[in-house]
DOLUMRO-257373 format. One record per atom (N, C-alpha, C): residue in one letter; z, x, y. Coordinates in steps of 0.05 Angstrom, whole numbers, plus 5000, padded with zeros to 4 digits. Atoms other than C-alpha are relative to their C-alpha. Example, Ala and Ser with C-alpha at 12.3 -4.5 7.8 and 13.67 -1.06 7.14 Angstrom:
2
A500050184976;A515652464910;A500050185024;S499949844976;S514352734979;S501449855022;
This chain:
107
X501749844982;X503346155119;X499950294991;X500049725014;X505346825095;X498349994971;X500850005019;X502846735031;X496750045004;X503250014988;X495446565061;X499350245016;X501149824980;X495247145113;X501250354967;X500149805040;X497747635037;X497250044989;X503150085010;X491547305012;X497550095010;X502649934977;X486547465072;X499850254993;X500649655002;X487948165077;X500950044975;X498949745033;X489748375000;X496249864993;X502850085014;X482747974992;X497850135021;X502249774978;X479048475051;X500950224986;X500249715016;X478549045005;X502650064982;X497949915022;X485449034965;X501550224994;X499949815006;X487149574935;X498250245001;X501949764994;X479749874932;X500650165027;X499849814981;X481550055005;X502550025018;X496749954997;X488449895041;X499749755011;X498850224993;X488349095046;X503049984990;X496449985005;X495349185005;X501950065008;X498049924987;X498449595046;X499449865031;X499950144975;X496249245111;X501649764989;X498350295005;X498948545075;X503750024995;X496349915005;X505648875059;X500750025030;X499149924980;X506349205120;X500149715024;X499750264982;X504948475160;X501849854985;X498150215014;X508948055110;X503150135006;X497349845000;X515048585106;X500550015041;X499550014968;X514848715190;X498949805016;X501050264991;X512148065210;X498950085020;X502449834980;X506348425255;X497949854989;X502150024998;X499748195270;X498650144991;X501749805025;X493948535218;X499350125026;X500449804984;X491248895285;X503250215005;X497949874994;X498749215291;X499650124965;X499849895038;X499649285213;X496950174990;X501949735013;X492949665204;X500250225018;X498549734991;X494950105264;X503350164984;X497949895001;X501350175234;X499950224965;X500349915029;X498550365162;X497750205009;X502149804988;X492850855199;X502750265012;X498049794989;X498351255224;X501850144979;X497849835016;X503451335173;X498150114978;X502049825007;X496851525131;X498350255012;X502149674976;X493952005184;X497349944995;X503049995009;X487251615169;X498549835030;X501650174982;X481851315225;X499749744989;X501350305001;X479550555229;X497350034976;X503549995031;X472650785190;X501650004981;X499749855030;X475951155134;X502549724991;X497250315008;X481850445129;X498549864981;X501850115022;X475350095102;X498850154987;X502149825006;X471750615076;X500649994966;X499350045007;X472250495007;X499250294966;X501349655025;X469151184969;X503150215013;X497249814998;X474251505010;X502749864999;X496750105009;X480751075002;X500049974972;X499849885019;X479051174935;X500850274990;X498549714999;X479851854937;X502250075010;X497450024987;X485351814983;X502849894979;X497450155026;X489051334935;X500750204978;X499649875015;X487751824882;X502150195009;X498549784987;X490852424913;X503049975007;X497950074987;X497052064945;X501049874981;X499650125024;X497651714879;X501149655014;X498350244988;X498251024917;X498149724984;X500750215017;X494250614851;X497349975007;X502750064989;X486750464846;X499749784982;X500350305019;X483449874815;X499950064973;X499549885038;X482250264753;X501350224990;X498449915000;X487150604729;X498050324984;X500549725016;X486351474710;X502150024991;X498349865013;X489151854652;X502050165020;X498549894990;X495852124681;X499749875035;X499249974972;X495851864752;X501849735002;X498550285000;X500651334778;X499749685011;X500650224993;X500850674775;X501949844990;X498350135006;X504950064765;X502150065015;X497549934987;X512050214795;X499550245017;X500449774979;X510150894811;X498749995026;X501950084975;X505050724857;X500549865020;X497150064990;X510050334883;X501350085019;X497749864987;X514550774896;X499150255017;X500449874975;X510551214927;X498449835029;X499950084982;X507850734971;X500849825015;X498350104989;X514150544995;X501150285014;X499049774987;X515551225014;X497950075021;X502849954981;X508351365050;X500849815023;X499550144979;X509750755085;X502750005014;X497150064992;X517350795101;X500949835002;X498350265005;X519050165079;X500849914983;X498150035027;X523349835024;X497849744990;X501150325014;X519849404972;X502349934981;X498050075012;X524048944937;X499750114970;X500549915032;X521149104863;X501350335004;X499349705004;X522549914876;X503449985009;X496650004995;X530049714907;X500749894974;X498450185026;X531149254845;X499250304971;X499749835011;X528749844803;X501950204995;X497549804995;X533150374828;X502349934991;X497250125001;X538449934819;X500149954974;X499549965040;X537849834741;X499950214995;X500049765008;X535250564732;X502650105008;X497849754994;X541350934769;X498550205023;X502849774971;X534751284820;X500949895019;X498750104977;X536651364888;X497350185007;X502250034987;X530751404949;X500450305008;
């Protein structure tokens, strides 16, 4: 089941706009996508429009460095992107805890 409701919302806009972090935030806190996109509208400081909005969660992503579909010279992505949006969101992903933990990085 989890796996399928990952799927739904990372496949309603993805990364272009914040299905990833709504699917984290429901998979990791086992919340309903109406709770999990309030809960990802908040710790972003963004409205319901601008959640889908996808010219501006582009830009947004840029800025906050939280990964876009195509990657820019110098901005982050892969782990970083990651790691910062495990910090934006205040919650632990397992890949950025298993990181830390080989690097010697603490949160």
């Amino acid at each position: 089941m989890g796996l399928v409701t990952h799927y739904t919302s990372s496949g309603l806009g993805g990364i272009r706009t914040t299905g990833d972090l709504v699917g984290r935030v429901q998979l990791r806190k086992k919340t309903k996508i109406a709770d999990s996109k309030k809960y990802v509208m908040d710790k972003l400081g963004i409205g319901e429009s601008e959640l889908n909005d996808e010219c501006f969660m582009r830009t947004f992503r840029e800025e906050h460095g939280l990964g876009t579909v195509t990657t820019i010279g110098g901005a982050p992505y892969g782990i970083e992107a990651k790691l910062n949006i495990e910090e934006i969101l205040d919650m632990e992903i397992a890949c950025c805890c298993r990181f830390r933990e080989v690097t010697g990085l603490h949160r």
